[in-house]
BAVEXRO-19289 format. One line per field, with one value per residue (C-alpha): residue in three letters; z, x, y. Coordinates in Angstrom, 1 decimal, m for minus. Each point is the difference from the previous one (the first is absolute). Layout:
<pts>
residuo	c(ALA	...) .
w	c(Z	...) .
u	c(X	...) .
v	c(Y	...) .
</pts>
This chain:
<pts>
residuo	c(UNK	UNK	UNK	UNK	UNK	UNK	UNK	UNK	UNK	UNK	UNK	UNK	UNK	UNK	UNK	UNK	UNK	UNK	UNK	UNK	UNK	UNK	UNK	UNK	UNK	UNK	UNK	UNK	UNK	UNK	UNK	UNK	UNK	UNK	UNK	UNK	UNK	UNK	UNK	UNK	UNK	UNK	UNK	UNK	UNK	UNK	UNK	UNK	UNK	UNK	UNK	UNK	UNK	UNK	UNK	UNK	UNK	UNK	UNK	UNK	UNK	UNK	UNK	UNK	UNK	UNK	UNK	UNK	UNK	UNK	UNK	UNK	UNK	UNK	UNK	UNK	UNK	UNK	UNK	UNK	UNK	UNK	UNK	UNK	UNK	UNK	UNK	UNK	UNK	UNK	UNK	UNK	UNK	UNK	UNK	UNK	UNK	UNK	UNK	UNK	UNK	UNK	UNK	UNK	UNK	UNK	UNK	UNK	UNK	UNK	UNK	UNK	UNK	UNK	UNK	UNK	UNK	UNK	UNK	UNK	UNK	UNK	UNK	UNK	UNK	UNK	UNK	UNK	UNK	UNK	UNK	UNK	UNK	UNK	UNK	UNK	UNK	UNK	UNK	UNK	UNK	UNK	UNK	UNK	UNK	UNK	UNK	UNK	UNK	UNK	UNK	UNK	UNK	UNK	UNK	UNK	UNK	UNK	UNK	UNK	UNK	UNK	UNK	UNK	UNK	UNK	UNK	UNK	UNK	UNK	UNK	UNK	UNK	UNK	UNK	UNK	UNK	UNK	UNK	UNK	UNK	UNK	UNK	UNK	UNK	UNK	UNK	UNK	UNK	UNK	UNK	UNK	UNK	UNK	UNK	UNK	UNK	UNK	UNK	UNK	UNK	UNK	UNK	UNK	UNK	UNK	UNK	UNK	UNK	UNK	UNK	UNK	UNK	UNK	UNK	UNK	UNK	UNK	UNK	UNK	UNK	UNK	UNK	UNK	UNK	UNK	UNK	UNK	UNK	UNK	UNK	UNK	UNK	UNK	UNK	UNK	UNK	UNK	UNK	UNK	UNK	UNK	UNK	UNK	UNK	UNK	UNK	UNK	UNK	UNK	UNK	UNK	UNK	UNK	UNK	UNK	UNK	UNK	UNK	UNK	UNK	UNK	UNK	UNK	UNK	UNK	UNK	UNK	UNK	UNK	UNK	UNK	UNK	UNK	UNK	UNK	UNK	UNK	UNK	UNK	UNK	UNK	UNK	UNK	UNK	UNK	UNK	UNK	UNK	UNK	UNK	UNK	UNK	UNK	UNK	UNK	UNK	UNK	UNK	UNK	UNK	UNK	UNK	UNK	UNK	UNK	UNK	UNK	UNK	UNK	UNK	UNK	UNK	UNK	UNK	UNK	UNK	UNK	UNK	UNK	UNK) .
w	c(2.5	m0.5	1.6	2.8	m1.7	2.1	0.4	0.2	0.7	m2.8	1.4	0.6	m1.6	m3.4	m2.1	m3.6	m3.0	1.7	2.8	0.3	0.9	1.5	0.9	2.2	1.5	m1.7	m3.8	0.7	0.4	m3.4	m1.4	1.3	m1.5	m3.1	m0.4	1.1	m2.4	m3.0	0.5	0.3	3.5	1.2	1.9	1.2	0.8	2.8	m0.7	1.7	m1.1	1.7	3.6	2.1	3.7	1.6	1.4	m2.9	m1.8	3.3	m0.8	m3.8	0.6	2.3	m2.1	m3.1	1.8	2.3	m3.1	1.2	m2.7	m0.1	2.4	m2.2	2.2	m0.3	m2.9	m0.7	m2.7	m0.3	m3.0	m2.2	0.7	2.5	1.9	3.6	2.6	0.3	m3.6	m2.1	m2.0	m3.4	0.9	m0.6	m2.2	m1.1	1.7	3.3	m1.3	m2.3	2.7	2.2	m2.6	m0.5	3.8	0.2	m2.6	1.0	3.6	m1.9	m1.8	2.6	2.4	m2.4	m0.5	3.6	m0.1	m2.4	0.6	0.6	1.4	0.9	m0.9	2.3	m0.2	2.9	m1.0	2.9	4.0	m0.5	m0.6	m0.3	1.6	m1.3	2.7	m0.7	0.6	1.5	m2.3	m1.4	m3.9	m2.5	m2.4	1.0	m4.0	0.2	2.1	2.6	2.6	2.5	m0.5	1.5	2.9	m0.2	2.0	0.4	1.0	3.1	m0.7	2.0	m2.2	m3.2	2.0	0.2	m3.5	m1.2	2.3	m1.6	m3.4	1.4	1.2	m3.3	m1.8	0.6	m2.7	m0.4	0.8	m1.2	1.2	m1.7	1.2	m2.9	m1.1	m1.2	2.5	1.0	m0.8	0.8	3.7	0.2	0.1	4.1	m0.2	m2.3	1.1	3.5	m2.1	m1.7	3.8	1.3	m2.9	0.1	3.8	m0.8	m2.6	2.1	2.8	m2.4	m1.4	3.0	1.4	m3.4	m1.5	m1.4	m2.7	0.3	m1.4	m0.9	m3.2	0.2	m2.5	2.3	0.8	m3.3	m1.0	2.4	0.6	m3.1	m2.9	2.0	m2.4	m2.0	m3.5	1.4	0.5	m2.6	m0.7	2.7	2.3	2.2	m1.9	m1.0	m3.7	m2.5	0.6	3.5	0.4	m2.8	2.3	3.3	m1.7	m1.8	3.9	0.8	m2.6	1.1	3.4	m1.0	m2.9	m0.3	m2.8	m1.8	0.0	m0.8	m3.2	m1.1	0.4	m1.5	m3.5	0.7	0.2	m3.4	m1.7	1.7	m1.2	m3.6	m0.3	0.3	m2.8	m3.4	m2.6	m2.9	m2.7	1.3	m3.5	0.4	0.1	3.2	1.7	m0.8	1.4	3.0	0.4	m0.3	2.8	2.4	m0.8	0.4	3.4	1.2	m0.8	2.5	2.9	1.9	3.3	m1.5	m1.7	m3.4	m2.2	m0.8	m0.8	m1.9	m1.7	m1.5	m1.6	m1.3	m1.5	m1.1	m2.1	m1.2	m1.5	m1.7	m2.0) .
u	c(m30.3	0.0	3.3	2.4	2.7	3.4	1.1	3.5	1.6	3.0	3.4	1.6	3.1	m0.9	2.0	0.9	1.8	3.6	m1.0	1.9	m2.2	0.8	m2.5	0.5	m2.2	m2.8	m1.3	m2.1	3.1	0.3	m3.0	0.2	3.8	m0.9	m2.5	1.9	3.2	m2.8	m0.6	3.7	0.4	3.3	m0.4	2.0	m1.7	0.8	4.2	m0.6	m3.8	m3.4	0.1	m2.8	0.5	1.8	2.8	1.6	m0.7	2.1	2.7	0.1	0.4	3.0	2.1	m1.2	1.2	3.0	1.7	0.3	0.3	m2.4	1.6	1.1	m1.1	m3.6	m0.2	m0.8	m0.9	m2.5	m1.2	2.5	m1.1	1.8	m2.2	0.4	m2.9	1.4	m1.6	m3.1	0.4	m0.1	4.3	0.6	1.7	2.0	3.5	0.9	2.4	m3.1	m2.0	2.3	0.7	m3.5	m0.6	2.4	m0.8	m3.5	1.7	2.2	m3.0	m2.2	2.7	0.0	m3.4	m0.8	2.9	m1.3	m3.7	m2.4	m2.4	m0.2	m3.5	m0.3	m2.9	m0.5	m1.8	0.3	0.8	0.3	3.9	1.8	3.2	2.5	0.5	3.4	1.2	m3.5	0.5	m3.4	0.3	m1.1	m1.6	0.4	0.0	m2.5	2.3	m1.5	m2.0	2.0	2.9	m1.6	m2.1	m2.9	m1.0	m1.8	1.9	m1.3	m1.1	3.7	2.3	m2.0	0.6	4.0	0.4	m1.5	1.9	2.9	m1.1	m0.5	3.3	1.7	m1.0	m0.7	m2.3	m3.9	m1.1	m3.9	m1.2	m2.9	m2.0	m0.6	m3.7	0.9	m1.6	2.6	m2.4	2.6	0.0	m3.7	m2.4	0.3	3.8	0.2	m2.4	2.4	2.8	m1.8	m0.7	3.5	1.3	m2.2	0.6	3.7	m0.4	m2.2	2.5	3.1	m2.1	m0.7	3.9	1.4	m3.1	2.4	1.1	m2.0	m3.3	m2.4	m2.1	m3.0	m0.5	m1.3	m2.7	m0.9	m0.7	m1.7	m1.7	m0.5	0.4	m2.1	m1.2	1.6	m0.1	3.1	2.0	2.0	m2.0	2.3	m2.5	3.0	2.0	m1.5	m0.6	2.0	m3.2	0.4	3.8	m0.3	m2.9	2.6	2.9	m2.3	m0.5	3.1	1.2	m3.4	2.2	3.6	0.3	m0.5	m2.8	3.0	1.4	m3.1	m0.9	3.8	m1.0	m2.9	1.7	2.8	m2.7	m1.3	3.1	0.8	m3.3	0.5	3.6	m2.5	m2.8	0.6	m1.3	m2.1	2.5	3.1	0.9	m3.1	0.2	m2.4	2.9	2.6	m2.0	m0.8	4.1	0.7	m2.6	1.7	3.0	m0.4	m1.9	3.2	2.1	m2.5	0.6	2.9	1.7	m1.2	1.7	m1.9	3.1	m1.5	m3.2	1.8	2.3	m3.4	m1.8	2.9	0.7	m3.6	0.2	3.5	m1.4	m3.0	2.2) .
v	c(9.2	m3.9	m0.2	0.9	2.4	0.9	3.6	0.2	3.0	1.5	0.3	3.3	m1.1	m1.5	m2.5	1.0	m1.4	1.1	m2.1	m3.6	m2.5	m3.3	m3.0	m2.9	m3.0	m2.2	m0.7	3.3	2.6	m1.2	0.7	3.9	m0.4	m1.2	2.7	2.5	m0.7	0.0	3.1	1.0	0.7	m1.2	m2.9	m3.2	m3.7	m1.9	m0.7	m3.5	m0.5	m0.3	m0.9	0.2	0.6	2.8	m1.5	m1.7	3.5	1.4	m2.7	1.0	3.8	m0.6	m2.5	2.8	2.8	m1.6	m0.5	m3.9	m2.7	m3.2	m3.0	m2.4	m2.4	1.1	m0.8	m4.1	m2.4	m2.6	m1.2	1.2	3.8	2.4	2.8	2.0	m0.7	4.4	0.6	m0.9	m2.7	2.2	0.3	m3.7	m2.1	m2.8	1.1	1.3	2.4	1.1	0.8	1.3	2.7	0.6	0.5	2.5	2.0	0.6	1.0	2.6	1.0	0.3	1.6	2.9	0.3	0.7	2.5	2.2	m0.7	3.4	m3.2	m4.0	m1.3	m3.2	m2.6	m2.2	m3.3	m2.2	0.0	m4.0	m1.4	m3.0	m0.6	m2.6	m2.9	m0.4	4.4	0.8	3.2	1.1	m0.6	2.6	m3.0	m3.9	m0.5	m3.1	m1.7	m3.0	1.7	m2.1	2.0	2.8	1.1	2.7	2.8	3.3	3.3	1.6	3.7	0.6	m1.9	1.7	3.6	m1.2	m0.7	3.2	2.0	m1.7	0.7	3.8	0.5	m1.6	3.7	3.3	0.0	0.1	m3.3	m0.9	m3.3	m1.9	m3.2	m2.2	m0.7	m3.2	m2.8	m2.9	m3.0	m2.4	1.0	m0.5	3.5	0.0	m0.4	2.6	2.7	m0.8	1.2	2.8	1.4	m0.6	1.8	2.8	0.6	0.0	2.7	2.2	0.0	0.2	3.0	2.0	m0.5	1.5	2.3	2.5	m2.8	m2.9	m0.2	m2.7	m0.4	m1.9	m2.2	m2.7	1.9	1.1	m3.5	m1.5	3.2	2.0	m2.4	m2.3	m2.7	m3.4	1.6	2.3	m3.6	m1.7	m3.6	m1.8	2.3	1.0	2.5	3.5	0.2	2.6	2.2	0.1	0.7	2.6	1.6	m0.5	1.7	2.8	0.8	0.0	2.0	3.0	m0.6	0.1	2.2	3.9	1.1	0.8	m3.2	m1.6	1.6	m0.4	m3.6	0.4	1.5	m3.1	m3.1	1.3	m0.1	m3.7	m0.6	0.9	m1.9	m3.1	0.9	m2.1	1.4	m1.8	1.8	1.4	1.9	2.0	3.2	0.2	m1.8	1.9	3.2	m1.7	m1.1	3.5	1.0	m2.3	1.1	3.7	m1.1	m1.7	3.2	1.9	m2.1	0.9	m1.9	m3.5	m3.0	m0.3	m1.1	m3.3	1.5	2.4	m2.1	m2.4	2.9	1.3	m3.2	m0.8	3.5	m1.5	m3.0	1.6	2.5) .
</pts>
């Protein structure tokens, strides 16, 4: 063995394709969401978009599932663009009543989400936040905005603790928290392996007050630990490369999902798969055989959205009558 490989132990109560997924916190709740809703799980993105320390994900979940509409007075305008310092600057735009309709529709969204979730995937990326000077309300993304406006600080492993027991007591629902592998370079590496800690702590304790529904995933440790080498970063040397979230979620999914459930996703990814083949000659008769194979696959798989995939080979075989 030439490296340090985690053994995590399988849930008794597995996840499967009825399951309703939601994710919320940084950039990589979306990678496990994006590869999650390829492979036809149902799963919803973070309504309000990626934000990085717990208590602006606290803030989010309770306008989201309050029912509360955005402030208007939130929202502002400089530079001819309007955005909320409560939302990431992907809900922005050139009129207030734009945004203002945008912000609440990923509340409404999100609000129902969280209802009807079997589980809320949350990735904590940072115990550092920045507070506007003129509210002193912690902001969920100060959208490249003067740093004068704001002032910095690090959450105590208490005020981390009080968020997440907000967060806890927003659902009844399975709750699995995350820490981001993704280092903070713009802290510096001591400010952010301070964070990293804080965060942790927080978890732990959040973990052992709740350990009937809350559970932690560690993908932290898996790549600093495990996956322990730069060719498992993306070339800005911070982020973990497609290899290395594919190998993070492939161990999530061994954790999460029943055998069952696995090889059902399995038979699923090879259909996906096969939707993106081009063929050299899509008259030949190879072709057609090979649309038919896909499509007879898709009528054994029951429980999963495969329409679209459906719908293509059925209209590949169309076009090559």
């Amino acid at each position: 063995m030439f490296r340090t490989e985690l053994k995590i132990k399988p849930w008794g109560e597995r996840l499967d394709y009825s399951s309703r997924i939601v994710t919320l916190g940084s950039c990589f709740a979306t990678n496990i969401s994006r590869r999650l809703a390829r492979s036809k799980f149902s799963v919803v993105d973070s309504p309000t978009g990626i934000l990085f320390n717990p208590e602006s994900i606290a803030r989010s979940m309770e306008s989201m599932t309050s029912g509360r509409t955005v402030d208007k007075e939130s929202i502002v305008e400089l530079g001819n663009r309007y955005f909320s310092y409560e939302a990431h600057s992907q809900i922005s735009g050139t009129t207030h009543d734009e945004v203002e309709a945008a912000i609440n529709s990923a509340l409404s969204t999100g609000g129902k989400a969280i209802t009807e979730s079997d589980i809320i995937i949350i990735t904590l990326g940072t115990a550092w936040v920045y507070r506007l000077r003129s509210t002193g309300n912690v902001v969920a993304n100060c959208h490249k905005q003067p740093a004068s406006l704001f002032s910095r600080e690090l959450l105590s492993v208490d005020e981390c603790v009080e968020a997440l027991e907000r967060i806890v007591s927003l659902t009844p629902r399975r709750l699995l928290l995350t820490l981001s592998p993704i280092r903070h370079i713009g802290e510096g590496l001591e400010d952010n392996s301070l964070s990293k800690s804080t965060l942790r702590v927080a978890i732990d304790r959040i973990c052992k007050a709740h350990p009937e529904r809350v559970h932690y995933f560690p993908s932290y440790e898996i790549m600093l630990d495990d996956l322990r080498d730069y060719r498992f970063y993306a070339s800005d040397m911070l982020h973990p490369s497609d290899i290395a979230v594919d190998y993070i979620i492939n161990k999530f999914y061994d954790t999460a999902l029943s055998p069952e459930t696995l090889r059902l996703k399995s038979a699923v990814d090879k259909i996906i798969q096969a939707t993106e083949h081009r063929p050299f000659n899509p008259e030949a008769e190879e072709y057609k055989a090979f649309c038919g194979r896909q499509l007879e696959a898709i009528r054994g798989i029951s429980g999963v959205d495969l329409s679209k995939e459906r719908e293509y080979f059925e209209q590949m075989l169309q076009i090559n009558l």
